[in-house]
Wavefront OBJ file of the C-alpha trace (Angstrom):
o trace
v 0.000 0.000 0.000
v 0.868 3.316 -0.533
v -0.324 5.337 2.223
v 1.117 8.972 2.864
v 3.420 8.533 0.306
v 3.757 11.655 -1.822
v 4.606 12.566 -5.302
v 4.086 10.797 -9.046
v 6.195 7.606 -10.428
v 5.872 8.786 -13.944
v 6.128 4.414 -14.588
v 10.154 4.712 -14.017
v 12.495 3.546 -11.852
v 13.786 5.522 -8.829
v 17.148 6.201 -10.824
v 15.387 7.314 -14.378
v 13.169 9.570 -12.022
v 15.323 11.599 -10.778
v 17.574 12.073 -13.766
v 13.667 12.468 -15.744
v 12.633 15.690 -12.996
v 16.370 16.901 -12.985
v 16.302 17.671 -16.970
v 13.049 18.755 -16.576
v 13.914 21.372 -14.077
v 16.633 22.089 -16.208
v 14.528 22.844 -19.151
v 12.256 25.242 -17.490
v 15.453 27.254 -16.391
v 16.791 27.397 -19.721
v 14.015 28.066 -21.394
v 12.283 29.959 -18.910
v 9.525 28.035 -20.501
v 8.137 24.400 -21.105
v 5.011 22.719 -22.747
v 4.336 19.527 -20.663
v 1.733 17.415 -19.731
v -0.427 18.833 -16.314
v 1.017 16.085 -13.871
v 4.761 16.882 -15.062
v 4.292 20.199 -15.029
v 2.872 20.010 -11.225
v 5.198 17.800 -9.874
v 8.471 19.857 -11.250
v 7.207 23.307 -9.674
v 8.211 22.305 -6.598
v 11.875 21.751 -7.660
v 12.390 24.808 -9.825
v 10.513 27.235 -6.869
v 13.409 25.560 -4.179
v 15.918 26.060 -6.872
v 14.998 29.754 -7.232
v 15.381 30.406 -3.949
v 18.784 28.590 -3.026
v 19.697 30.464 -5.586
v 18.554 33.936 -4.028
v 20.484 32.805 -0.704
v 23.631 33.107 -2.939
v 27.259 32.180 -2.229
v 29.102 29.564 -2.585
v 27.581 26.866 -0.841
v 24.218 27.796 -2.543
v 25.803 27.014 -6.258
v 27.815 24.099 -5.161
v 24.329 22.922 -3.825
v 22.510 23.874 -7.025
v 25.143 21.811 -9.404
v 25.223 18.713 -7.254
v 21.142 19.187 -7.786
v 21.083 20.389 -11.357
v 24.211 18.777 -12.735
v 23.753 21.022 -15.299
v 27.003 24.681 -14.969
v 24.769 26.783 -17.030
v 21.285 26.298 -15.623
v 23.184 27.425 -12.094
v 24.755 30.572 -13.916
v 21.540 31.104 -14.906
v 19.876 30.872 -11.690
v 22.246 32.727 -9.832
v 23.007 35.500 -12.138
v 19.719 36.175 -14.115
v 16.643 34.687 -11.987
v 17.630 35.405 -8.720
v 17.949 38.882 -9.080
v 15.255 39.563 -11.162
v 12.874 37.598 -8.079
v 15.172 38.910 -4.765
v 11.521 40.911 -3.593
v 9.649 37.882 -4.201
v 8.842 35.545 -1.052
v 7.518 32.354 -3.535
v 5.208 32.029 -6.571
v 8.269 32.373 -9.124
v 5.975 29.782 -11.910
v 3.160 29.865 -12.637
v 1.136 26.606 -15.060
v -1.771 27.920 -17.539
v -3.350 24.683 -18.886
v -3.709 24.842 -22.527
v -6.705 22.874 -23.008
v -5.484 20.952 -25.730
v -4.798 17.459 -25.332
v -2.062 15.369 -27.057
v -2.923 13.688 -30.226
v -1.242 9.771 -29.376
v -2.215 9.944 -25.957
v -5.028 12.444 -25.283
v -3.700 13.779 -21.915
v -4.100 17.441 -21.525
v -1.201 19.768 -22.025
v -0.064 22.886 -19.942
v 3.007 25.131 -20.228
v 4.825 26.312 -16.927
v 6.616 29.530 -17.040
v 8.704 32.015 -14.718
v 6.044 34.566 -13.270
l 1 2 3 4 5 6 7 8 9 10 11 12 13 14 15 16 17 18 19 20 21 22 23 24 25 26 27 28 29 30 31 32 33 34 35 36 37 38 39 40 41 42 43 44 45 46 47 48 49 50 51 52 53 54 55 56 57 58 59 60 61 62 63 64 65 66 67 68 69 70 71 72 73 74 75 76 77 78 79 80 81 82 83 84 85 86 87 88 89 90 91 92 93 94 95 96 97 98 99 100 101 102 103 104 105 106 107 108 109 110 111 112 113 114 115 116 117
């Protein structure tokens, strides 16, 4: 049973998982913008908001924290020199996810797009 156990299994492994939210976090920072199904799109907002704001603590420690996370150099530049600043008076709420209301053609699940606020 799977009582008070939180969060999707997106039908992988623990392993493909994580590496499957980690480029998906990474895409959103990149591309400050991302068309993905609704359940993807809910379950990576978490990890991008926490991202944001390590990255508004700043220092060292912050982007050593953010690459072991990201594993990506340029999404943390990123982070820590472009979307940080630009959300330093913001408590939370950095993405926001407007459902599309289209669904995809092979699969028919609905579609929504999250995006930096």
């Amino acid at each position: 049973m799977r009582h008070g156990k939180a969060g999707k299994k997106f039908g992988r492994k623990t392993g493909q998982r994580r590496a499957f939210m980690r480029s998906l976090a990474v895409n959103v920072v990149k591309r400050e913008r991302v068309e993905t199904t609704v359940t993807r799109a809910k379950a990576i907002r978490p990890v991008v908001e926490h991202a944001i704001t390590l990255a508004k603590r700043g220092g060292l420690s912050s982007r050593r924290l953010l690459l072991s996370r990201l594993h990506d150099p340029q999404a943390v530049t990123k982070l820590m020199d472009n979307l940080a600043p630009r959300y330093q008076d913001r408590k939370g709420g950095y993405t926001r996810i407007i459902k599309s209301g289209k669904t995809r053609k092979r699969d028919g699940v609905q579609v929504a797009t999250i995006e930096f606020v």
